[in-house]
C-alpha positions as CSV (number, residue, x, y, z in Angstrom):
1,X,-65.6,-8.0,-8.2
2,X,-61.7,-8.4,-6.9
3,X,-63.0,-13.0,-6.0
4,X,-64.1,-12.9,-9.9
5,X,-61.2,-11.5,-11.5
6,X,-59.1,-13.6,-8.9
7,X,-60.9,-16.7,-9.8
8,X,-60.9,-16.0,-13.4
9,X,-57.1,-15.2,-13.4
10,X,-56.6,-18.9,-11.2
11,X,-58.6,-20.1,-13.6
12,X,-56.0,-18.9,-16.8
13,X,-52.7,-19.3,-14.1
14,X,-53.4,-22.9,-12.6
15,X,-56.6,-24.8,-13.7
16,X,-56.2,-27.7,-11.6
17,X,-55.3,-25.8,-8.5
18,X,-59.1,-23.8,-9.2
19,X,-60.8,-27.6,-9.8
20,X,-59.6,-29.0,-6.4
21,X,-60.9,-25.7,-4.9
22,X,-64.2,-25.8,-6.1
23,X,-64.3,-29.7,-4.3
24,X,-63.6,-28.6,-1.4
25,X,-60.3,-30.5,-1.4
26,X,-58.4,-30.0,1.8
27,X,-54.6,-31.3,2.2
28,X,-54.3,-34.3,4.8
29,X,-51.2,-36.6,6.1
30,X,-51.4,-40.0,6.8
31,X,-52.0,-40.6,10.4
32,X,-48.6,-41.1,12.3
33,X,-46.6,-39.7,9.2
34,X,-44.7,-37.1,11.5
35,X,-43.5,-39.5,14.2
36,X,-42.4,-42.4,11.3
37,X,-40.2,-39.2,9.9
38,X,-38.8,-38.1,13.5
39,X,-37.8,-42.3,13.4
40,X,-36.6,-42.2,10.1
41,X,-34.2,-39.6,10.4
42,X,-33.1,-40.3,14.0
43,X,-31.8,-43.9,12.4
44,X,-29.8,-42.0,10.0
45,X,-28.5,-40.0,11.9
46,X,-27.4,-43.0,14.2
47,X,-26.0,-44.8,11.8
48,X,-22.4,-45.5,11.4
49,X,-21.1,-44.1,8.0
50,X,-18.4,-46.3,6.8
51,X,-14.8,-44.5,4.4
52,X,-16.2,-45.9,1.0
53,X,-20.0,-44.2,1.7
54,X,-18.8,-40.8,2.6
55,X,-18.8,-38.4,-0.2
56,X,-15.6,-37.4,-1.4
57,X,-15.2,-33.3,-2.1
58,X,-13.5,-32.9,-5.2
59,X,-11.1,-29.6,-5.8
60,X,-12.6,-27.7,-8.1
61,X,-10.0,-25.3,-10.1
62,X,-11.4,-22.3,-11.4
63,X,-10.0,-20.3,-13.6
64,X,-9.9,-17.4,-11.4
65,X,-8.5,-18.9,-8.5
66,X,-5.6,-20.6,-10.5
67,X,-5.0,-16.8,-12.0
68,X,-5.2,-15.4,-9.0
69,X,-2.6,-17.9,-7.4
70,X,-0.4,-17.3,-10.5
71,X,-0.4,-13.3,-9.8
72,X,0.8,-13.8,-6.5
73,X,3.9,-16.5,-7.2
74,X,5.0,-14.3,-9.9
75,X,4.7,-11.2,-7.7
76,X,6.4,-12.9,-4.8
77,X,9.2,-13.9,-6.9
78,X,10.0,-10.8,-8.1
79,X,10.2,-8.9,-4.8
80,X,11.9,-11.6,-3.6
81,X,14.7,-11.5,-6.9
82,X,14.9,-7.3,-6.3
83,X,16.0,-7.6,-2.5
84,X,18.4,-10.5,-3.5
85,X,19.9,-8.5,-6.1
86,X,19.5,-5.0,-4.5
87,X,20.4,-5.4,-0.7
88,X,19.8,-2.3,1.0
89,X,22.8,-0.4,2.8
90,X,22.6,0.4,6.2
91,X,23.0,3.9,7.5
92,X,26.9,4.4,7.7
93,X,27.4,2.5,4.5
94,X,25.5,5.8,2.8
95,X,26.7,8.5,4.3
96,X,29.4,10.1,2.6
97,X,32.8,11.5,4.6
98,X,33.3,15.0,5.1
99,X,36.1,14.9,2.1
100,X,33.4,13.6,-0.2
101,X,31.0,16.7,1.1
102,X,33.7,18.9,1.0
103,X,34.4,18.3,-3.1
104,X,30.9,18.3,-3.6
105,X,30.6,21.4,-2.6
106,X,33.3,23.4,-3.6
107,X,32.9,21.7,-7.3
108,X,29.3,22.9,-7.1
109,X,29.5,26.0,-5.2
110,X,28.0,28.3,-7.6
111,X,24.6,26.5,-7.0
112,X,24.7,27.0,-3.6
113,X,22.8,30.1,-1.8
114,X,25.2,32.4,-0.2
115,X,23.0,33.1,3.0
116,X,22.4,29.3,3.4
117,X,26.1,28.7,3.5
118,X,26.7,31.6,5.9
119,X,24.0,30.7,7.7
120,X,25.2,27.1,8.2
121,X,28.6,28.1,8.8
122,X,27.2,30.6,11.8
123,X,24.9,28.6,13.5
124,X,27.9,25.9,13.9
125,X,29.6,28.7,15.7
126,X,26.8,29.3,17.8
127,X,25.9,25.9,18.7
128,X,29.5,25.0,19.6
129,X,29.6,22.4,16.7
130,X,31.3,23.2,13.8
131,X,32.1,21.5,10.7
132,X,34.1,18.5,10.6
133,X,38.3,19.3,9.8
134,X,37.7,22.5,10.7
135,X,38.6,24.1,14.6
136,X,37.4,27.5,15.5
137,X,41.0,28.4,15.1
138,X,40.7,28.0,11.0
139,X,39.4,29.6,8.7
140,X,37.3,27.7,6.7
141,X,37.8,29.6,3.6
142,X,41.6,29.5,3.9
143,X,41.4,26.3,2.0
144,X,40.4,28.6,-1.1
145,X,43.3,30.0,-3.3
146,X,42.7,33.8,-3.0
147,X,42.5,34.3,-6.4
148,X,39.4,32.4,-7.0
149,X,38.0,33.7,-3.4
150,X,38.4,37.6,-5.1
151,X,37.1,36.4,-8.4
152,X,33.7,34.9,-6.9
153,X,33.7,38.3,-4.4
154,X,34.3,40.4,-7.4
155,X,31.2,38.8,-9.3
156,X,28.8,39.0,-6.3
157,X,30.0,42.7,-6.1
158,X,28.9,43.2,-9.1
159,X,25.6,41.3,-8.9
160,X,24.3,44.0,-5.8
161,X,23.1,47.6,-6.2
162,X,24.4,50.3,-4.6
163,X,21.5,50.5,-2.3
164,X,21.9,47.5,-1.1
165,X,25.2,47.8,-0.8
166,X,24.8,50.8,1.0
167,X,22.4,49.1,3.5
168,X,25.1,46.3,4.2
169,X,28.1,48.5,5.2
């Protein structure tokens, strides 16, 4: 059943391949065909192949590639353009001195955490370095006028509760 609906569907697909079955047709090479070939190529092969016979590769430009080249020139430029215009410092050009510090943060002390700076100033004590201008000698509030030293004192004062003021003394 499955060799007639084969055949049948041979016979629709390829009728000439079905004909040459029904013959009895069987494929055959020439006698000697295979060792002429291994001759034939072997003389190629062996040949000399002069400049002007030898195929030339062309370059092919795709789109792609000549985009993709594009990206990274214009890319390359620009980083190269930012560190020309933009050289970066090196460590001791962007530190700021301890006068610079020092302004900064008595202009902005009012942002700053009152434990932090105590803690700071403490653990300088402690770890026998200390701040720079300042010897253990100093004070290192005595640069502050008093009045403004009692004003800011005053306000903290008022900030705390009496039980935590009573837990501090």
């Amino acid at each position: 059943m499955k060799n007639k609906e084969l055949h049948k569907e041979l016979k629709e697909q390829a009728p000439v391949l079905s004909k040459l079955k029904k013959k009895g047709y069987k494929p055959s090479v020439p006698d000697g065909y295979f060792e002429q070939l291994r001759k034939e190529v072997r003389a190629q092969l062996d040949a000399p192949v002069s400049a002007q016979e030898r195929p030339v590769r062309r370059v092919v430009f795709s789109p792609l590639r000549v985009a993709a080249s594009a990206g990274l020139l214009i890319g390359l430029s620009f980083l190269l353009f930012y560190f020309l215009r933009n050289p970066q410092l090196s460590k001791t050009e962007n530190m700021a001195s301890a006068e610079e510090i020092e302004a900064y943060v008595f202009s902005h002390i009012d942002e700053f955490d009152e434990d932090m700076l105590l803690e700071y100033y403490v653990a300088g004590e402690t770890n026998g370095k200390e701040a720079e201008g300042t010897t253990q000698e100093e004070d290192p509030f005595q640069s502050i006028p008093d009045q403004e030293l009692d004003e800011y004192l005053d306000g903290i004062l008022d900030d705390i509760d009496e039980t935590t003021l009573e837990n501090l003394l």
